[in-house]
ChimeraX commands (.cxc) that place a marker at each C-alpha (Angstrom):
marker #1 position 122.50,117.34,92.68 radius 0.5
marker #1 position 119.41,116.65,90.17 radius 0.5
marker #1 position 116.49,117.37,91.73 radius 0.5
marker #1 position 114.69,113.51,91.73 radius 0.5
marker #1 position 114.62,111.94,94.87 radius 0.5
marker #1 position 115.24,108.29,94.55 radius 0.5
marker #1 position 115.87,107.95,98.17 radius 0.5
marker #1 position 114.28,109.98,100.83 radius 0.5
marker #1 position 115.18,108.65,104.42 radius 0.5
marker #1 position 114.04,111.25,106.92 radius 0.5
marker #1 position 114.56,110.57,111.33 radius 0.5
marker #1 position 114.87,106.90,110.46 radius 0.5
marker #1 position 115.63,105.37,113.90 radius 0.5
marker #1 position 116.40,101.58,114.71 radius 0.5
marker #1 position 117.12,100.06,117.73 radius 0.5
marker #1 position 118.29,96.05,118.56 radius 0.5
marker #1 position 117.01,95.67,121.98 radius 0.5
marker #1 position 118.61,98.26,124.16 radius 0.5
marker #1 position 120.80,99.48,121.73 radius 0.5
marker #1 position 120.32,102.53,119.96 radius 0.5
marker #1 position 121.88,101.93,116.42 radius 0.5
marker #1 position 120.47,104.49,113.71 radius 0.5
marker #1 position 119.56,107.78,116.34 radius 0.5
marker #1 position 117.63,109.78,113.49 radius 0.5
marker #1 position 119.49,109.26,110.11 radius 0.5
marker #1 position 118.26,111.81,107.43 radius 0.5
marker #1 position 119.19,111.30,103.90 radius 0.5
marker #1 position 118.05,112.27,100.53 radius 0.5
marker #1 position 119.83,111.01,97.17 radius 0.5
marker #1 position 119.28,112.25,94.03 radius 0.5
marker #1 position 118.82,110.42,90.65 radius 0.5
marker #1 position 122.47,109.41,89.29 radius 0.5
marker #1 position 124.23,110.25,92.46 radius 0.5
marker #1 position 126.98,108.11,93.97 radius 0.5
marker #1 position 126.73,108.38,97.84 radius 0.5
marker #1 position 129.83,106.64,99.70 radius 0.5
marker #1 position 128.72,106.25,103.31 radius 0.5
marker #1 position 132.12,105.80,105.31 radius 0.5
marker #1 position 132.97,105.95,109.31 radius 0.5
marker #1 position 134.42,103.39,112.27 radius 0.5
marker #1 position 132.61,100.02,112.62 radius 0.5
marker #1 position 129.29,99.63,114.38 radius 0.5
marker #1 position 128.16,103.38,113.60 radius 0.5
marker #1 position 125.14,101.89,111.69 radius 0.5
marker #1 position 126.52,102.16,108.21 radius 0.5
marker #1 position 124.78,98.70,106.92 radius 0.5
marker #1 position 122.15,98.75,109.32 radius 0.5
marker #1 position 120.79,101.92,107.73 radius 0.5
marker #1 position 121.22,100.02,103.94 radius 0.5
marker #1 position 119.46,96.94,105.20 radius 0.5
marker #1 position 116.85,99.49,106.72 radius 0.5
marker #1 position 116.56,101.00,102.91 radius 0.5
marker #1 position 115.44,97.70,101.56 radius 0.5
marker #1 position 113.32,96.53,104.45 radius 0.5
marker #1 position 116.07,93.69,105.29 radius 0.5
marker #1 position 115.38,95.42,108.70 radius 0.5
marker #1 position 112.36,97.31,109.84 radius 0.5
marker #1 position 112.90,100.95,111.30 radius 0.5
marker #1 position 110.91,101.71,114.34 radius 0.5
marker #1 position 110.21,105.09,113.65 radius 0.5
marker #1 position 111.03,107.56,110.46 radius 0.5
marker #1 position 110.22,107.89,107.18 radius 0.5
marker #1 position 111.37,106.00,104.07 radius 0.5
marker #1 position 110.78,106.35,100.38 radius 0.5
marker #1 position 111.70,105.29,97.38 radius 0.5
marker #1 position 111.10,107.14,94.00 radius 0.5
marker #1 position 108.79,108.96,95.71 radius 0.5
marker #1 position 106.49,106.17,96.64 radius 0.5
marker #1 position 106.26,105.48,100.89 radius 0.5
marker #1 position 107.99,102.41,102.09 radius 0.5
marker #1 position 107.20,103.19,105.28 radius 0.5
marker #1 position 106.21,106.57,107.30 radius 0.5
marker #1 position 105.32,107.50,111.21 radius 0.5
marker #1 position 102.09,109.62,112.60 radius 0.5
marker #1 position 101.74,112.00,115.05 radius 0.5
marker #1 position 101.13,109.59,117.74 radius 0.5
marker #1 position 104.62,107.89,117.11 radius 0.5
marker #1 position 103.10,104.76,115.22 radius 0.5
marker #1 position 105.52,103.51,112.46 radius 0.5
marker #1 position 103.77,101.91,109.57 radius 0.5
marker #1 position 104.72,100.38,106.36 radius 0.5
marker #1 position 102.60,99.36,103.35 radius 0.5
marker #1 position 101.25,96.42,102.75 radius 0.5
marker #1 position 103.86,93.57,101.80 radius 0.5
marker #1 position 103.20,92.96,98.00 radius 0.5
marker #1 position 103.44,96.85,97.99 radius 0.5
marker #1 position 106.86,96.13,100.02 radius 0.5
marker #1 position 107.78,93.53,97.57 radius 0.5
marker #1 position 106.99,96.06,94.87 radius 0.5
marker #1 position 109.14,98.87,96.45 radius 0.5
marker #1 position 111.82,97.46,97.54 radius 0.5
marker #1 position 111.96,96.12,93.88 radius 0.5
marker #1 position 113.70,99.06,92.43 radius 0.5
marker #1 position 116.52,98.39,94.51 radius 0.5
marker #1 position 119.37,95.69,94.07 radius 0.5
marker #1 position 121.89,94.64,96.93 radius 0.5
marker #1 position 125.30,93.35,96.47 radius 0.5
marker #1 position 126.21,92.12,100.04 radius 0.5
marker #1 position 129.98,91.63,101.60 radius 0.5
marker #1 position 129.98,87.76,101.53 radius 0.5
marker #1 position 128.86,87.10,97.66 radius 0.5
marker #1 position 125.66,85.42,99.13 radius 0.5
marker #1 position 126.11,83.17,95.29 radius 0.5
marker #1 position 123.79,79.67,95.19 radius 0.5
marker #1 position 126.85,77.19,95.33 radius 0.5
marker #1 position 124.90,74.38,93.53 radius 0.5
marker #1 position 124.13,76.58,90.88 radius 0.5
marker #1 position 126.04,78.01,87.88 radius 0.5
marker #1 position 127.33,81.48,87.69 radius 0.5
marker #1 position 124.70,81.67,84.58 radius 0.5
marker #1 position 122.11,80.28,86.61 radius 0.5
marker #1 position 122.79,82.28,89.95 radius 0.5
marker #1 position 122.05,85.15,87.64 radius 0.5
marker #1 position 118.71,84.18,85.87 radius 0.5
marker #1 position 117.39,82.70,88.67 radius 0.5
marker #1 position 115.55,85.52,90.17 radius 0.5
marker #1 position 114.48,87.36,86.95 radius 0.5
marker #1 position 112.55,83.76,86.30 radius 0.5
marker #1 position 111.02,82.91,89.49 radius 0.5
marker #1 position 110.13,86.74,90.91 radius 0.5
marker #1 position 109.73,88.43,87.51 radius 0.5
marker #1 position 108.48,85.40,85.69 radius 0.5
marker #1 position 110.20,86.08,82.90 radius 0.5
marker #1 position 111.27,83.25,79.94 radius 0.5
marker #1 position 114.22,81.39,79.97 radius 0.5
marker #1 position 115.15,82.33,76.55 radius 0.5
marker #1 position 114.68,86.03,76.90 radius 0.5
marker #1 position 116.62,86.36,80.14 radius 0.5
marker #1 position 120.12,84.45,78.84 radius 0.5
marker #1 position 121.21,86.63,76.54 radius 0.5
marker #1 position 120.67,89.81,79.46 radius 0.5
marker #1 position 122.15,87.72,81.47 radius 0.5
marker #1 position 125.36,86.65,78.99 radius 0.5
marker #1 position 125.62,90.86,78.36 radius 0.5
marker #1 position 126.24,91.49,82.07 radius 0.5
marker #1 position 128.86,88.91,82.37 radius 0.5
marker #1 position 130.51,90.21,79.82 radius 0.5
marker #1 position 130.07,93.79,81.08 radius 0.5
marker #1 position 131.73,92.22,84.44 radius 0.5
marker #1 position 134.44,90.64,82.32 radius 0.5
marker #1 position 133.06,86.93,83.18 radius 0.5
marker #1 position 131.44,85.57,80.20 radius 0.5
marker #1 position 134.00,82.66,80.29 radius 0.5
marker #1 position 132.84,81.67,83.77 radius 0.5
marker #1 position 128.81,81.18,82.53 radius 0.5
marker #1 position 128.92,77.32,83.22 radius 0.5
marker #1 position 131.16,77.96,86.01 radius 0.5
marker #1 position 130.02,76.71,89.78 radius 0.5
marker #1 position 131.15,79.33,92.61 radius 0.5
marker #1 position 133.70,77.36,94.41 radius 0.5
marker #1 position 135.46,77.33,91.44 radius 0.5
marker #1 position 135.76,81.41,91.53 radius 0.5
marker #1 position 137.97,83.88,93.05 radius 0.5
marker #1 position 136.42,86.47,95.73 radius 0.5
marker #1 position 136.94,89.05,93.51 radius 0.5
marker #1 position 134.97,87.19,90.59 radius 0.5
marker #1 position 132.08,85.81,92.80 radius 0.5
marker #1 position 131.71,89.10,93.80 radius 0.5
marker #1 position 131.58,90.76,90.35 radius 0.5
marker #1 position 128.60,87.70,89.37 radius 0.5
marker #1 position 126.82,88.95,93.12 radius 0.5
marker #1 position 126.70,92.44,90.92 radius 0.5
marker #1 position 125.96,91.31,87.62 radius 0.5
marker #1 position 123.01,89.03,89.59 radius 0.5
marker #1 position 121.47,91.91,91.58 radius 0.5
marker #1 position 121.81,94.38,87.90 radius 0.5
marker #1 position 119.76,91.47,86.31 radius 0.5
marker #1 position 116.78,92.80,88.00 radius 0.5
marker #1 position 116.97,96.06,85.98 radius 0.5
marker #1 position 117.20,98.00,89.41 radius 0.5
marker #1 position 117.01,101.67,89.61 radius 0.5
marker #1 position 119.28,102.03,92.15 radius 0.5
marker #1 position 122.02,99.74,93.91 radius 0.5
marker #1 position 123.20,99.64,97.09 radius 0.5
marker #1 position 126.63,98.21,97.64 radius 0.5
marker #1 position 127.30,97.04,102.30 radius 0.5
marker #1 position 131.06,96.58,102.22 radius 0.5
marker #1 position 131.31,94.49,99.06 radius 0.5
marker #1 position 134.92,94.44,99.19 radius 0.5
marker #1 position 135.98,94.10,102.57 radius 0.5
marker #1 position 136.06,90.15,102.37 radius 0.5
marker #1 position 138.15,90.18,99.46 radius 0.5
marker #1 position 142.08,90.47,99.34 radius 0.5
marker #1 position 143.54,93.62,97.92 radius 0.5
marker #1 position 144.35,92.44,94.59 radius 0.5
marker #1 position 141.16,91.67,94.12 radius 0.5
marker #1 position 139.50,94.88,95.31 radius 0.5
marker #1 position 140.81,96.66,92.31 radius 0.5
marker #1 position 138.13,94.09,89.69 radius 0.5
marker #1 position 135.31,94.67,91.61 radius 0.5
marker #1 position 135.85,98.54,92.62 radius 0.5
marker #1 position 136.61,98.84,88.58 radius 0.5
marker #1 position 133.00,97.28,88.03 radius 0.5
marker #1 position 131.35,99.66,90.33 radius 0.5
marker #1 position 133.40,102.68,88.51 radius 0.5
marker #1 position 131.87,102.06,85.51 radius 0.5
marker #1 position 128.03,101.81,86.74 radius 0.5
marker #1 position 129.09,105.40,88.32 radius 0.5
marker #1 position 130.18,106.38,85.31 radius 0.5
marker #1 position 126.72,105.10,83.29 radius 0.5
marker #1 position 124.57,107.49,86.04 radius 0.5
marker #1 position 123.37,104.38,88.24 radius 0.5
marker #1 position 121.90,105.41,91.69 radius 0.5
marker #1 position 124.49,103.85,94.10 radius 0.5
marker #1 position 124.52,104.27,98.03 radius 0.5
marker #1 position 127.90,102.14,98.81 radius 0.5
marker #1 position 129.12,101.73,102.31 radius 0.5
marker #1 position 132.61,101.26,101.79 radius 0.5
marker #1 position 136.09,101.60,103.79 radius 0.5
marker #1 position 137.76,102.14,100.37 radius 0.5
marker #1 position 138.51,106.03,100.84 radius 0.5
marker #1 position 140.23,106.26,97.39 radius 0.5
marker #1 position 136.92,104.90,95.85 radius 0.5
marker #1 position 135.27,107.52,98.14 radius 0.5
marker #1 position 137.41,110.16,97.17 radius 0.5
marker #1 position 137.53,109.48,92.93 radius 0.5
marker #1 position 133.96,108.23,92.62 radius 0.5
marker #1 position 131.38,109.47,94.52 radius 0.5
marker #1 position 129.55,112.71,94.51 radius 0.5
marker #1 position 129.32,113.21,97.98 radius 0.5
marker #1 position 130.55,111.11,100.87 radius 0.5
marker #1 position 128.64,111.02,104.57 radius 0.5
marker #1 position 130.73,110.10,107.41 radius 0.5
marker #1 position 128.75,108.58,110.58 radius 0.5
marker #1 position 129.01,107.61,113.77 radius 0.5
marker #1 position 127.53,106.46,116.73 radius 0.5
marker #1 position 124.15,106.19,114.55 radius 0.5
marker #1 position 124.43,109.88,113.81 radius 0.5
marker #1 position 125.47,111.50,110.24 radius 0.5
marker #1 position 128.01,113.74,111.67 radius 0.5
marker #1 position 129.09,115.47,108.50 radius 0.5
marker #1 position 127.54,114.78,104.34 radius 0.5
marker #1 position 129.53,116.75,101.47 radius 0.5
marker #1 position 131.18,116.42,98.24 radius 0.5
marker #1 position 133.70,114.10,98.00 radius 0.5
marker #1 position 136.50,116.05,97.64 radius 0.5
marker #1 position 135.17,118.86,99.97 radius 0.5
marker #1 position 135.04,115.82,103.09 radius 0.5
marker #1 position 138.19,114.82,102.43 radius 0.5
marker #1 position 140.06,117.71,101.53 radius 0.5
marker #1 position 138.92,119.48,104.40 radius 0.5
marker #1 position 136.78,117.99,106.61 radius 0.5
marker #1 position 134.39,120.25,109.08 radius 0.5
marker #1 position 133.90,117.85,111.90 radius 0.5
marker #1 position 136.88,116.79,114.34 radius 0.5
marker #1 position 135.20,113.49,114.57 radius 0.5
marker #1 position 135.48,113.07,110.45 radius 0.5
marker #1 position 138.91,114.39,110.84 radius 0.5
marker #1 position 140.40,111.86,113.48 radius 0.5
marker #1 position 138.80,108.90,111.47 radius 0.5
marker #1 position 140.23,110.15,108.00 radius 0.5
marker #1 position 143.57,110.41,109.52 radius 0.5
marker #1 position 143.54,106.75,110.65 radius 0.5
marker #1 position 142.14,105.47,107.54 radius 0.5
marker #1 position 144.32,107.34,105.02 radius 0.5
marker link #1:1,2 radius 0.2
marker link #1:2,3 radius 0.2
marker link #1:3,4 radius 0.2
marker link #1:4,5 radius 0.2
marker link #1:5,6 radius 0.2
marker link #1:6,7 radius 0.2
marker link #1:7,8 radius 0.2
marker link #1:8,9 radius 0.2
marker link #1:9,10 radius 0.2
marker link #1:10,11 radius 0.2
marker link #1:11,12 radius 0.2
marker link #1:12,13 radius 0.2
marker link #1:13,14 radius 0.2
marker link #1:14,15 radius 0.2
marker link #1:15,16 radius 0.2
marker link #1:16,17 radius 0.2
marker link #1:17,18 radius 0.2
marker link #1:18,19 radius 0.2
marker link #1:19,20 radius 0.2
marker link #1:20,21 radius 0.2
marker link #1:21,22 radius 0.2
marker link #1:22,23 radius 0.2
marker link #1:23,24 radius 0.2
marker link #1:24,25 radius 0.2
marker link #1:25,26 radius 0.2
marker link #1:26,27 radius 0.2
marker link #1:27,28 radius 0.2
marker link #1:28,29 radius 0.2
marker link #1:29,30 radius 0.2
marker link #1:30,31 radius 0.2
marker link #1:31,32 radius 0.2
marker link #1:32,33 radius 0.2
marker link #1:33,34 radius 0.2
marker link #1:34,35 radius 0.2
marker link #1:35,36 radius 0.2
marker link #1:36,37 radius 0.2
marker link #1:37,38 radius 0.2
marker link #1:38,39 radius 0.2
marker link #1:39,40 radius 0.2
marker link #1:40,41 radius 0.2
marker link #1:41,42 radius 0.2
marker link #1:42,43 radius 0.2
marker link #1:43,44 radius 0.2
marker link #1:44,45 radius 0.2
marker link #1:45,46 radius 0.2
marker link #1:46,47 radius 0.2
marker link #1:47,48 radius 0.2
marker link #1:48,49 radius 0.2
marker link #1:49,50 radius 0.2
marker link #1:50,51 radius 0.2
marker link #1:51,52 radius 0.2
marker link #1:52,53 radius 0.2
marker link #1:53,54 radius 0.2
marker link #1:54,55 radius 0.2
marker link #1:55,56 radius 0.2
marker link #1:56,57 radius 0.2
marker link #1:57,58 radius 0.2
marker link #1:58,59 radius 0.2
marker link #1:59,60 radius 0.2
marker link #1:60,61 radius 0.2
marker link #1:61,62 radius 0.2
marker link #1:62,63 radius 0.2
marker link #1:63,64 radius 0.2
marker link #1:64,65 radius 0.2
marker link #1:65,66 radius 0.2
marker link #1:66,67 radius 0.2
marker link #1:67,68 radius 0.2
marker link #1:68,69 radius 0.2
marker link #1:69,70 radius 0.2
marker link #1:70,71 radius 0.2
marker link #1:71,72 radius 0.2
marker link #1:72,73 radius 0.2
marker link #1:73,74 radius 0.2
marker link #1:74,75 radius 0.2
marker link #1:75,76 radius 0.2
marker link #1:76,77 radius 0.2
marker link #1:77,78 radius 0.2
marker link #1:78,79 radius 0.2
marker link #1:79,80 radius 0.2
marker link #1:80,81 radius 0.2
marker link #1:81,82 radius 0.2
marker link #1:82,83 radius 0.2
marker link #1:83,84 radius 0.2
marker link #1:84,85 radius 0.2
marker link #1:85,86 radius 0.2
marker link #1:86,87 radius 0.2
marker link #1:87,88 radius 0.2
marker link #1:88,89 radius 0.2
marker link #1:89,90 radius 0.2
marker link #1:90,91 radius 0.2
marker link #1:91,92 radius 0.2
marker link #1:92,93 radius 0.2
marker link #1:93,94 radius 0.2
marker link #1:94,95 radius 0.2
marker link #1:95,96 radius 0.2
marker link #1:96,97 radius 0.2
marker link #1:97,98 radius 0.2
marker link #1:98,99 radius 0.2
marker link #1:99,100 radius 0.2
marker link #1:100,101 radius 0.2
marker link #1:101,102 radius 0.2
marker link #1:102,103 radius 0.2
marker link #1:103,104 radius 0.2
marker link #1:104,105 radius 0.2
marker link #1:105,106 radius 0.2
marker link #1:106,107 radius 0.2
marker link #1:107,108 radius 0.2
marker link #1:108,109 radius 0.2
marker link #1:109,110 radius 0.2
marker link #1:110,111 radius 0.2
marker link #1:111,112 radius 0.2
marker link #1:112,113 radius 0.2
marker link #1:113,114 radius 0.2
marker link #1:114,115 radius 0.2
marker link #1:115,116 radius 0.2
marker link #1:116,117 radius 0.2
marker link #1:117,118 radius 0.2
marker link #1:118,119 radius 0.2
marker link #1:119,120 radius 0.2
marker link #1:120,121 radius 0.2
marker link #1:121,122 radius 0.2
marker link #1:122,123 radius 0.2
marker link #1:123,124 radius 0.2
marker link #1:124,125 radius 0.2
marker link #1:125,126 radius 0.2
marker link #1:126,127 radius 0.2
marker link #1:127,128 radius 0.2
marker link #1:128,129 radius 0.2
marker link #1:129,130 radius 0.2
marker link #1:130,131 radius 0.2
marker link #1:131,132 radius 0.2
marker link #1:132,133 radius 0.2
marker link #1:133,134 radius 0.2
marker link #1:134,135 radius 0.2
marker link #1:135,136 radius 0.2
marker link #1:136,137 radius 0.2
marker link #1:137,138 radius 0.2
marker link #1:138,139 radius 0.2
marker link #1:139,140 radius 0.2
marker link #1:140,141 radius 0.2
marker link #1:141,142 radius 0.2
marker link #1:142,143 radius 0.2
marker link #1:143,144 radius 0.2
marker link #1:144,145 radius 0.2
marker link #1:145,146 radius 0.2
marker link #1:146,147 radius 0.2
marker link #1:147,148 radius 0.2
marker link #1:148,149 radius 0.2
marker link #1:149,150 radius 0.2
marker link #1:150,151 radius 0.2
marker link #1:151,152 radius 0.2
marker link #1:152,153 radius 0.2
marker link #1:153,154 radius 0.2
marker link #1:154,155 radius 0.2
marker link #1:155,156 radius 0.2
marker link #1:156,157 radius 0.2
marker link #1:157,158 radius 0.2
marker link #1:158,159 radius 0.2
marker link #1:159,160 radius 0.2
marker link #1:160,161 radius 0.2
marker link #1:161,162 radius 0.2
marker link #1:162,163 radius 0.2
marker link #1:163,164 radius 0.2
marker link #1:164,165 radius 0.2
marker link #1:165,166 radius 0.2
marker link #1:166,167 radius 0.2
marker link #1:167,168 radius 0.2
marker link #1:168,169 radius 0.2
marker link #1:169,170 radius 0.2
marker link #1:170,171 radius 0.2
marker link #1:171,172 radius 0.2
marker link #1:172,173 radius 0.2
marker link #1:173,174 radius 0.2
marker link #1:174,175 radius 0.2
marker link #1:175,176 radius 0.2
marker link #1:176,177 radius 0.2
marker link #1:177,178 radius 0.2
marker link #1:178,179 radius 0.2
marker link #1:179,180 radius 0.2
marker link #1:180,181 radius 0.2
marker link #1:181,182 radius 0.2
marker link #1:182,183 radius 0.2
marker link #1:183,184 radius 0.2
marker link #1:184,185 radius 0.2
marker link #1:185,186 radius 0.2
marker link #1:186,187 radius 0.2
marker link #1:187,188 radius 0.2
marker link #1:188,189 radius 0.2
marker link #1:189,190 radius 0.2
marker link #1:190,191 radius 0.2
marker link #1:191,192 radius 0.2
marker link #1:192,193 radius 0.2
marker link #1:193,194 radius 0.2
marker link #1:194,195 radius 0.2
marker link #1:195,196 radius 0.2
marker link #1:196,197 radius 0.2
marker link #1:197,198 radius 0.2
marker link #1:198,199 radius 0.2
marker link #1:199,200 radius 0.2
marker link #1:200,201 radius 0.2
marker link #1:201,202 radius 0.2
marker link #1:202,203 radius 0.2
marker link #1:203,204 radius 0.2
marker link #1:204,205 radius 0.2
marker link #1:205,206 radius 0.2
marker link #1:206,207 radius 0.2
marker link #1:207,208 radius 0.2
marker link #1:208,209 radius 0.2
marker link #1:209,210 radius 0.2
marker link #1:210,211 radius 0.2
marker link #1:211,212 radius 0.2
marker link #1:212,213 radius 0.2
marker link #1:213,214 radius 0.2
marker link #1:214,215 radius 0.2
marker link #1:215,216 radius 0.2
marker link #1:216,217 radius 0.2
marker link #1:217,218 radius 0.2
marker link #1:218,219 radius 0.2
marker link #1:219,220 radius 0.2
marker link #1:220,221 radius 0.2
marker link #1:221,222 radius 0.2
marker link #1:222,223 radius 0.2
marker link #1:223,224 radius 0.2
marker link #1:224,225 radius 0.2
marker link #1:225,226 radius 0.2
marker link #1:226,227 radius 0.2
marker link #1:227,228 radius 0.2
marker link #1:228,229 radius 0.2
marker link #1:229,230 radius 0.2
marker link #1:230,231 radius 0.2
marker link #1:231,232 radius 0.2
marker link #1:232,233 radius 0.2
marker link #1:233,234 radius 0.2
marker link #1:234,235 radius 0.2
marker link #1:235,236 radius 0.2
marker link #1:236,237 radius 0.2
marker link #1:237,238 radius 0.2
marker link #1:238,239 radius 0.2
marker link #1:239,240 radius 0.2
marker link #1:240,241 radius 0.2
marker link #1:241,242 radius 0.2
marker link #1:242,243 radius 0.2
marker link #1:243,244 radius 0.2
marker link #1:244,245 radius 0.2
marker link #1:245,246 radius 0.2
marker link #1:246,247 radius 0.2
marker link #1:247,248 radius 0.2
marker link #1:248,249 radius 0.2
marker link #1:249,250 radius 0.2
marker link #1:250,251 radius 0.2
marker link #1:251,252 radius 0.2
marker link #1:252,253 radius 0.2
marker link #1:253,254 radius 0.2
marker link #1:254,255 radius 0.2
view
């Protein structure tokens, strides 16, 4: 692993009510790495993303981001995060792709991805197209620019929801399930996209249940459960032998 921190989460805990979801979730990930965050359903997976990227607040731990504090907790237990342009700022340096596409339907697949370099960056119209033309085509959709979202396949919105959140010029990208609402044959497009940013050294944290993606792509893969991570190691170390009898009994279900 390099030695850059991109993301540092350290005792992050989260509750919804009663419920306990994230019980003290410590994770570093260096620059370039691909984590693949795997384990049964409702073990906190994508509430710990959404927690990265302040689509939920933590209520206590420690979060940052290129070294800069999105949020931290004192002695007395306080959580705090800085201020929200700050937040804005932060968070800023990290693009989401989300299961369901999340696509504007009343607006093109070109303009679904200039959209937010325009309004949040405030950058030109003319300067943004042609970025945004080059990412179609690294997606394989530059015949789809002038095309509206219902007229797209799951596997092709979700390659635009990618080449949307990359238009941001993120640092790192986290990926919550983005193919589990997509049919197999279409799994293979979008998992192929996300191959090839591992392959160009993007930061990616990807919750996933794809286990060969897990397996081939990433450098190390953290199983959790109950809102613990029970067991974080290479790829092929996890799933070639895994340590914890909780990792194995879920591996042998899923594979």
């Amino acid at each position: 692993m390099m030695n850059e921190a991109m993301i540092r989460a350290v005792d992050v805990h989260k509750h919804f009510g009663p419920v306990e979801v994230l019980k003290g979730v410590s994770l570093e990930v260096g620059k370039g790495e691909v984590i693949a965050i795997i384990g049964p359903s409702g073990s906190g997976k994508s509430t710990f993303l959404r927690c990265l990227i302040h689509l939920e607040t933590v209520h206590r731990g420690t979060i940052e981001i290129e070294g800069e504090k999105l949020v931290s907790t004192d002695a007395a237990g306080h959580c705090q995060y800085v201020p929200d342009a700050e937040i804005r700022r932060i968070c800023g340096k990290m693009g989401m792709v989300f299961q369901h596409f999340n696509l504007f339907p009343h607006l093109t697949v070109l303009q679904n991805i200039i959209e937010a370099p325009m309004t949040v960056k405030g950058m030109r119209r003319d300067e943004v197209v042609p970025k945004a033309e080059a990412l179609l085509k690294k997606v394989g959709l530059l015949e789809k620019r002038d095309s509206y979202p219902s007229r797209l396949s799951g596997g092709q919105k979700q390659r635009v929801a990618i080449a949307r959140a990359l238009a941001m010029e993120p640092d790192i990208m986290l990926f919550d399930e983005p193919t589990s609402a997509l049919d197999p044959e279409l799994t293979g497009e979008v998992l192929r996209t996300m191959r090839e940013l591992a392959d160009e050294h993007m930061t990616m944290v990807v919750v996933t249940h794809e286990m060969g993606f897990a397996r081939e792509v990433a450098s190390r893969v953290i199983f959790m459960d109950e809102g613990n991570i029970v067991e974080s190691r290479p790829a092929r170390e996890l799933f070639a032998c895994p340590e914890h009898p909780r990792t194995r009994a879920f591996l042998e279900n899923m594979l």
